[in-house]
C-alpha positions as CSV (number, residue, x, y, z in Angstrom):
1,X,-55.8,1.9,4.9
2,X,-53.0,4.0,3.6
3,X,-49.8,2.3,3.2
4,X,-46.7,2.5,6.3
5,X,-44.5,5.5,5.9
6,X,-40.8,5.3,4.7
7,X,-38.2,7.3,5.5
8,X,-34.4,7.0,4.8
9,X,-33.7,5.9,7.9
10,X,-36.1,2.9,7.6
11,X,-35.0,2.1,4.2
12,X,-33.8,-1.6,3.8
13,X,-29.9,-2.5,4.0
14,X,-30.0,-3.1,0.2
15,X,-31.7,-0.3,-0.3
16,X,-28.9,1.9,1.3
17,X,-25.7,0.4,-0.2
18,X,-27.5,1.0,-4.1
19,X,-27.6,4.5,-2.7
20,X,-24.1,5.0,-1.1
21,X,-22.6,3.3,-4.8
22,X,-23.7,6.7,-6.2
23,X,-22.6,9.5,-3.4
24,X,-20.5,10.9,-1.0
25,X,-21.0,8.3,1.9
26,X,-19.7,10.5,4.5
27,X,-22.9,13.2,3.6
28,X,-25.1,10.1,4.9
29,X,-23.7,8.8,7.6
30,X,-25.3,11.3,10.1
31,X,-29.0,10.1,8.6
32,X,-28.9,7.5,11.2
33,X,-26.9,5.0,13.6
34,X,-27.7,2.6,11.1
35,X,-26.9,4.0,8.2
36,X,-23.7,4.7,9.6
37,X,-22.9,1.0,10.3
38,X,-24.0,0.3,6.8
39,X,-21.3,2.7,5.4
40,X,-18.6,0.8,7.6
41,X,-19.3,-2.6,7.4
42,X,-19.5,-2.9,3.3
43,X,-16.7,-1.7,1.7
44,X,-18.4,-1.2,-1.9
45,X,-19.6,2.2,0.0
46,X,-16.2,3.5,1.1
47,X,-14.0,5.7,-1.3
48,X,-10.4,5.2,-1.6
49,X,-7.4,6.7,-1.0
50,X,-4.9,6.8,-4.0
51,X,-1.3,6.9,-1.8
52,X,0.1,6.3,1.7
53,X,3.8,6.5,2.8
54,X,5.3,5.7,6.2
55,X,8.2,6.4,7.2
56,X,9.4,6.3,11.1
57,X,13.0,8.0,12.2
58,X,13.8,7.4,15.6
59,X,10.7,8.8,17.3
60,X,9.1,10.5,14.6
61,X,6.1,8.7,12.7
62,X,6.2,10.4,9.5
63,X,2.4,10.3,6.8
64,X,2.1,11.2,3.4
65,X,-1.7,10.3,2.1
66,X,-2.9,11.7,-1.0
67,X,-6.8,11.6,-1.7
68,X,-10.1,13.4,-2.9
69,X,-10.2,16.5,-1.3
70,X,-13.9,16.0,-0.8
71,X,-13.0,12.9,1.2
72,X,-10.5,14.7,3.9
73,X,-13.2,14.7,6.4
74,X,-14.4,11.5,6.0
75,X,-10.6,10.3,6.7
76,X,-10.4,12.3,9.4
77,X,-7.6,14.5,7.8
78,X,-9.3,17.6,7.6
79,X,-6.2,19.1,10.9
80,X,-3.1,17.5,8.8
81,X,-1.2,19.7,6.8
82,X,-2.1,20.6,3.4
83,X,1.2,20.0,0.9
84,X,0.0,20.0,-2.4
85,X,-3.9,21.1,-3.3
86,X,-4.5,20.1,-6.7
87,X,-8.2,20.4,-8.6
88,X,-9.7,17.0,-7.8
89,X,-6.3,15.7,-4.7
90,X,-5.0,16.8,-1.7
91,X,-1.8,15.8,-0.3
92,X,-1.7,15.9,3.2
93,X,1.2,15.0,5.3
94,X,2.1,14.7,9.4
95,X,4.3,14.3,11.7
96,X,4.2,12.8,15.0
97,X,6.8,12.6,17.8
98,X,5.6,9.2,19.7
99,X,7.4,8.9,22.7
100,X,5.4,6.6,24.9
101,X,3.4,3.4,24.5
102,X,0.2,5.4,25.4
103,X,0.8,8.1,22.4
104,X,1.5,5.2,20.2
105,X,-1.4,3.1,21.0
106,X,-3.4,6.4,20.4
107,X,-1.9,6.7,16.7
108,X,-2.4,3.7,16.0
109,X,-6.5,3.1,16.9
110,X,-6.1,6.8,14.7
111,X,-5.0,4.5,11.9
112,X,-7.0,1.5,12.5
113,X,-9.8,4.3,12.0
114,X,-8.3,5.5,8.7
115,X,-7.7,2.2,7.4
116,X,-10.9,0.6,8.1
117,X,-12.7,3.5,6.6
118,X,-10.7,2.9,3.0
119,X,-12.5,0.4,0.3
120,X,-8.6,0.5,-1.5
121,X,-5.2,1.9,-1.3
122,X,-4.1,2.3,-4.6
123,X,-0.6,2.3,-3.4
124,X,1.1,1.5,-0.2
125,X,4.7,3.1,0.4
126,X,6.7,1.5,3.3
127,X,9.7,3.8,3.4
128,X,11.7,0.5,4.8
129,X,10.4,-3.0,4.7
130,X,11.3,-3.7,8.8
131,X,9.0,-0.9,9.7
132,X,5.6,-2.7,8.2
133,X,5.1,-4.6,11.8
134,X,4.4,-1.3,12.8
135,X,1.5,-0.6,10.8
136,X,0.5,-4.2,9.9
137,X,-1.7,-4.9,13.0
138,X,-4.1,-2.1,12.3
139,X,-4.7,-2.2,8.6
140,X,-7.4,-4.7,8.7
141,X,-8.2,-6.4,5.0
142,X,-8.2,-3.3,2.9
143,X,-7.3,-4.0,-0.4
144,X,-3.7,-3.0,-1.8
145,X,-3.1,-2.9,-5.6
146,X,0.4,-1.8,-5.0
147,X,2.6,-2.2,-2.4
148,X,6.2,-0.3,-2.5
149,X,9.2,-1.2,0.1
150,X,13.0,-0.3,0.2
151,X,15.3,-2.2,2.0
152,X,18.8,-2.9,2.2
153,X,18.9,-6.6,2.5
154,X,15.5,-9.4,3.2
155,X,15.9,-11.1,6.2
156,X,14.6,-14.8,6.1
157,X,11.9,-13.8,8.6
158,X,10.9,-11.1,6.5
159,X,9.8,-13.5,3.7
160,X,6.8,-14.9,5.6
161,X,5.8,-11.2,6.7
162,X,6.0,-10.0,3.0
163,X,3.9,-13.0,1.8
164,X,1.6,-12.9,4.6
165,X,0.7,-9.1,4.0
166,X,0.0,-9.7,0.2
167,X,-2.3,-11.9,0.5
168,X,-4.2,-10.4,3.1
169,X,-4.4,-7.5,1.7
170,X,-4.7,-9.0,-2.2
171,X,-1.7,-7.3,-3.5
172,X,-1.8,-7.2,-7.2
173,X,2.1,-5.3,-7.9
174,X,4.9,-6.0,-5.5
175,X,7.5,-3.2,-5.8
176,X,11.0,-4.1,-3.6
177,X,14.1,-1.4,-4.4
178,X,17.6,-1.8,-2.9
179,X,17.4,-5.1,-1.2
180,X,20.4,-7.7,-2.4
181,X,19.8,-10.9,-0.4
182,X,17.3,-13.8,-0.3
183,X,15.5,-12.1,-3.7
184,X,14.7,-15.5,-5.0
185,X,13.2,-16.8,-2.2
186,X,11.0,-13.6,-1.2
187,X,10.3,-13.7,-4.9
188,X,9.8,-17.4,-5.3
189,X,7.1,-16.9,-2.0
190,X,5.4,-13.6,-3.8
191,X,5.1,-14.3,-7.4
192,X,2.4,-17.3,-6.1
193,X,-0.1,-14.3,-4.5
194,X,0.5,-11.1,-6.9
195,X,0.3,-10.6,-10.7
196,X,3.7,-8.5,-10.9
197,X,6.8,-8.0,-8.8
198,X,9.0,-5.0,-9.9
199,X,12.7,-4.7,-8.3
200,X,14.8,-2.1,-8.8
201,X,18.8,-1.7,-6.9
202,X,20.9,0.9,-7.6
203,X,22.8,0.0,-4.5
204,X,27.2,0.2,-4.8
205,X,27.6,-2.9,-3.1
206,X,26.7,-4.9,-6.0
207,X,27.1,-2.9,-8.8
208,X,29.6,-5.7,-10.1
209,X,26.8,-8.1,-10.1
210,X,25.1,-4.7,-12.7
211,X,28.3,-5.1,-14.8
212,X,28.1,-9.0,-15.2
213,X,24.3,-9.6,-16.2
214,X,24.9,-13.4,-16.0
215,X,24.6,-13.3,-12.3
216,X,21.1,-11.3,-13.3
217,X,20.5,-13.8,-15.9
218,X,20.6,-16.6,-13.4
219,X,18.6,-15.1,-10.8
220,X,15.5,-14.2,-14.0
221,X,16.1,-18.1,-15.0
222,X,15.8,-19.4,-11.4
223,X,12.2,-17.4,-10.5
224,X,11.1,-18.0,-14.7
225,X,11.4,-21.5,-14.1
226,X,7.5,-21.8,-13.6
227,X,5.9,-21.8,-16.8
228,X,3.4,-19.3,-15.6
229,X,6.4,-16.3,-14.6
230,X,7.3,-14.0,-17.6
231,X,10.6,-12.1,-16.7
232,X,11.8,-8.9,-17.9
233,X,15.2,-7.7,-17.2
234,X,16.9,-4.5,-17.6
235,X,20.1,-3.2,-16.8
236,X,20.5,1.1,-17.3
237,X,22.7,3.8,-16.0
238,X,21.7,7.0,-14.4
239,X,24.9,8.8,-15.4
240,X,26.9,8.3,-18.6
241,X,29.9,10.0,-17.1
242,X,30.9,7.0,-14.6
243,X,30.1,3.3,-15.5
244,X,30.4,2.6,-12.1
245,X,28.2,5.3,-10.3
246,X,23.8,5.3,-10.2
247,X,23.4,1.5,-12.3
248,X,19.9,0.6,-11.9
249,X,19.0,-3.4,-12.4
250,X,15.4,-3.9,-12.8
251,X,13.6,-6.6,-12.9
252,X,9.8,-7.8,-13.5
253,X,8.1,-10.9,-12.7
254,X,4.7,-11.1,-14.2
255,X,2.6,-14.5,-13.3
256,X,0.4,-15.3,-16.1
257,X,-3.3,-16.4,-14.5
């Protein structure tokens, strides 16, 4: 009796995900229904995407996404336009007028597609920290290892968001530039899910708090209290010409684990 034929798309489940470790998933997707749902359901199959940045101005949802070039269709980014083509990347970038709730919904089941296709975002750009809402709902749990947001000032509501999103997303480097209120508690709420926050300010309004590194000093003490934060701080200008003009505080709160 000769033994049962296989093929590949009879192969078993475990079978297939020690085969997609090693290829370009999206070549063995069409093999079967199966396979495909294989590819989508483990993430250990899916490549990643190395950059994302959203920005939205008044109606205009605006992507950056760098990538593998051999991944583009994959994404589903073959149509976006091509900014920079380098030998192994492709940055791609669009921009959408959304003017309805029916063109937004359509975007964003376009993302939720994107996103659940993605293993890991290497880094997440969120042009300003309010807009995240916007994206939040369709991202799923892919993985984050660093998340960048600019804001002028954290609202107390925003703290729980931020700290929600980290974890779900297992955040390793939190990256905040601009914002001058409520850092310690945002930070005091973060530095419990992430290995590093990083927060950088060159905003005017409290460029006298630059000039007096106590006030600095206090907030590093205050967050370092923890025995497992190490704080850096460091104060630098952009311009040697004007004390007063481009003073960058930065700040980085490492949690020992």
């Amino acid at each position: 009796m000769s033994p049962p034929k296989m093929s590949l798309a009879s192969l078993p489940v475990d079978a297939v995900a020690r085969i997609l470790k090693f290829v370009d998933v999206e070549h063995f997707q069409n093999i079967s229904r199966r396979w495909n749902e294989i590819v989508l359901r483990h993430p250990f199959t899916k490549p990643a995407i190395d950059y994302i940045s959203f920005l939205k101005l008044v109606d205009q949802w605006n992507f950056q996404i760098v990538l593998e070039k051999r991944h583009l269709n994959y994404f589903g980014l073959a149509n976006w336009r091509k900014e920079r083509v380098e030998n192994e990347t492709v940055t791609v970038r669009m921009e959408m007028l959304i003017k309805t709730d029916e063109e937004k919904e359509k975007l964003l089941n376009r993302l939720g597609l994107l996103f659940s296709r993605a293993s890991t975002i290497a880094e997440l750009e969120v042009k300003w920290l309010y807009q995240l809402y916007l994206i939040d709902s369709v991202m799923g749990r892919v993985k984050i290892d660093e998340f960048v947001a600019s804001t002028h000032m954290v609202y107390p509501c925003q703290i729980g968001q931020v700290a929600k999103f980290v974890k779900e997303h297992t955040v390793r480097k939190f990256v905040l530039n601009q914002a001058c209120l409520n850092l310690v508690k945002l930070f005091a709420e973060v530095s419990l899910l992430v290995h590093c926050i990083e927060y950088n300010t060159m905003d005017k309004r409290i460029r006298s708090y630059a000039m007096k590194s106590t006030t600095w000093n206090e907030i590093r003490d205050e967050i370092a209290r923890e025995n497992s934060f190490t704080v850096e701080l460091d104060m630098f200008k952009l311009s040697e010409n004007n004390p007063f003009k481009d003073i960058i505080v930065r700040f980085t709160v490492t949690r020992s684990f």
